[in-house]
N, C-alpha and C positions, 0 to 999 in steps of 0.2 A: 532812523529806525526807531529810536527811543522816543520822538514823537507820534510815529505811528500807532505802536503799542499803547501810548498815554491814549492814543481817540478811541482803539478800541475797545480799551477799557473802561473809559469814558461811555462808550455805546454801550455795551452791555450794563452796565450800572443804569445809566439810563432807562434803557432799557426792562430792565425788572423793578425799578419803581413805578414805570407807567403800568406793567402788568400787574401788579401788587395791588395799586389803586384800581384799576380795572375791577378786580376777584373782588375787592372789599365793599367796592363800592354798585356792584352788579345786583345784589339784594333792593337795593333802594329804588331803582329803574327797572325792574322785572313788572309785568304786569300777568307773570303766569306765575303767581306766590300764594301759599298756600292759601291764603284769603279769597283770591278769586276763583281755584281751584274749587274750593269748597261752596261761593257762591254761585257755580253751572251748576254743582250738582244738588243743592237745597237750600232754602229760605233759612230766611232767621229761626233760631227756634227748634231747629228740626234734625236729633240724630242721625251720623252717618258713617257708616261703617268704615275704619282706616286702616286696617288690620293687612296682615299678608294675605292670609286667609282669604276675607271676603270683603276686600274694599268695595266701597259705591264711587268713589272718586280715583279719576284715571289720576297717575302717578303720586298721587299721596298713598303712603301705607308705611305704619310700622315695620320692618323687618325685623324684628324678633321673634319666632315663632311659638315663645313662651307667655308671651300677652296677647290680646285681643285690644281692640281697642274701638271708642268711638268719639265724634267730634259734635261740636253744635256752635253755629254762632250765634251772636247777642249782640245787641244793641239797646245800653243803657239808657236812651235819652227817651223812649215810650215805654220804661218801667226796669222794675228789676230783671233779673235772670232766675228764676228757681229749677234747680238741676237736683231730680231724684231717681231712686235705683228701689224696688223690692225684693228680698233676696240674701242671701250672705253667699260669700266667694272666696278662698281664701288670702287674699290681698288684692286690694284696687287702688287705685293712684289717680289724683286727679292735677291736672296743670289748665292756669290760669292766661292765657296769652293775651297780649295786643294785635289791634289788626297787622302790624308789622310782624308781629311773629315773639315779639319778646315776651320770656317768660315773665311773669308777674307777680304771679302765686302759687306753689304747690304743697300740694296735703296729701293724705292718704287715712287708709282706714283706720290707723293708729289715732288720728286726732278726729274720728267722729265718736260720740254717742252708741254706743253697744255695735261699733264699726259700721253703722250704717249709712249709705250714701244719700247725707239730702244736706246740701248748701245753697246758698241766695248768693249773687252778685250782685252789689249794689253800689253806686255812689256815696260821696260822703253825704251829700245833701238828700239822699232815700235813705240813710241811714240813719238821720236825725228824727225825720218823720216814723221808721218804723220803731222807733227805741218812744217813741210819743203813745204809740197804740201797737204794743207786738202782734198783726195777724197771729190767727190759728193756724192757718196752715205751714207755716214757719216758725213754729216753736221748735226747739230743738236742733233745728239748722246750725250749721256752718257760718259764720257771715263773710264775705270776701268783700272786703271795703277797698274800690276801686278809683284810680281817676281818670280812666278809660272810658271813653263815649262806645266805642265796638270792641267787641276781642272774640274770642274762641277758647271753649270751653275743652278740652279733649277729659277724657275717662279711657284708663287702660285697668283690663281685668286681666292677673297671672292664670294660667293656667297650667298647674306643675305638671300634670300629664294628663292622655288622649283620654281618659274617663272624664277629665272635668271640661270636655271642650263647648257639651252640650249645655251645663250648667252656666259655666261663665258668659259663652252666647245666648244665653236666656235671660241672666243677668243684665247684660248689657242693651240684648234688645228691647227689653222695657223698660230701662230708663227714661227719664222725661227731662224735656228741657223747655219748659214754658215761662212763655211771660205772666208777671205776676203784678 
């Protein structure tokens, strides 16, 4: 009997380390992750609403009902990422990802310039070139010095209540996210 109990306790131990590795390791083998999700619904380059509210992308969304939110991806290696907003709101948050999903960078409107949204992504090797000749149109900027070839830029806008819902989606719908 006391050998029996030892297998099946044996089994179940077993057992939940194969499921354990399973869950952990199920991110790495998915090819329906947020990166490709967002590549059906738009190009490099190009805002898309993730929000509860008004997603463009079937199962990506925020569930917070107190943000808004929007996504862009990039691809470092045919130039920087320049990511801007006109407008004030009262708090925005932005997060830096890899095409795997890992955060990278995050900031918010406490570390812009009179809290305004405009930062660049750029490699270390775009970085050395723009610190050579700062562009105009990047003065001011944010800089995200990356070593990521792809990633995903998201912007979430707070909206403390239903008066500011049209502002912050204004906000967010004209942001831009160009290459530069």
């Amino acid at each position: 009997m006391l050998r029996y109990a030892y297998a099946v306790l044996l089994g179940l131990v077993g057992a939940g380390i194969v499921h354990i590795s399973i869950l952990l390791l199920l991110p790495q083998f998915s090819d329906r992750d947020a990166w490709s999700r967002l590549s059906m619904a738009a190009d490099f380059y190009r805002m898309v609403r993730i929000d509860a509210e008004a997603s463009q992308v079937p199962d990506i969304r925020t569930e917070d009902p107190l943000f808004f939110a929007v996504a862009c991806r990039f691809d470092l290696s045919e130039g920087m990422a320049h990511v801007s907003a006109a407008g004030k709101v009262p708090f925005w948050s932005v997060s830096v990802y890899d095409r795997g999903g890992q955060n990278i960078y995050s900031f918010n409107d406490r570390a812009a310039e009179n809290g305004a949204l405009d930062f660049v992504v750029l490699t270390p090797a775009q970085m050395v070139e723009v610190r050579k000749i700062l562009p105009e149109s990047v003065q001011g900027s944010i800089f995200v010095e990356t070593e990521v070839g792809e990633g995903i830029v998201v912007v979430r806008g707070f909206v403390p209540d239903p008066s500011w819902k049209a502002t912050v989606a204004g906000f967010l719908g004209g942001s831009r996210c160009v290459l530069q």
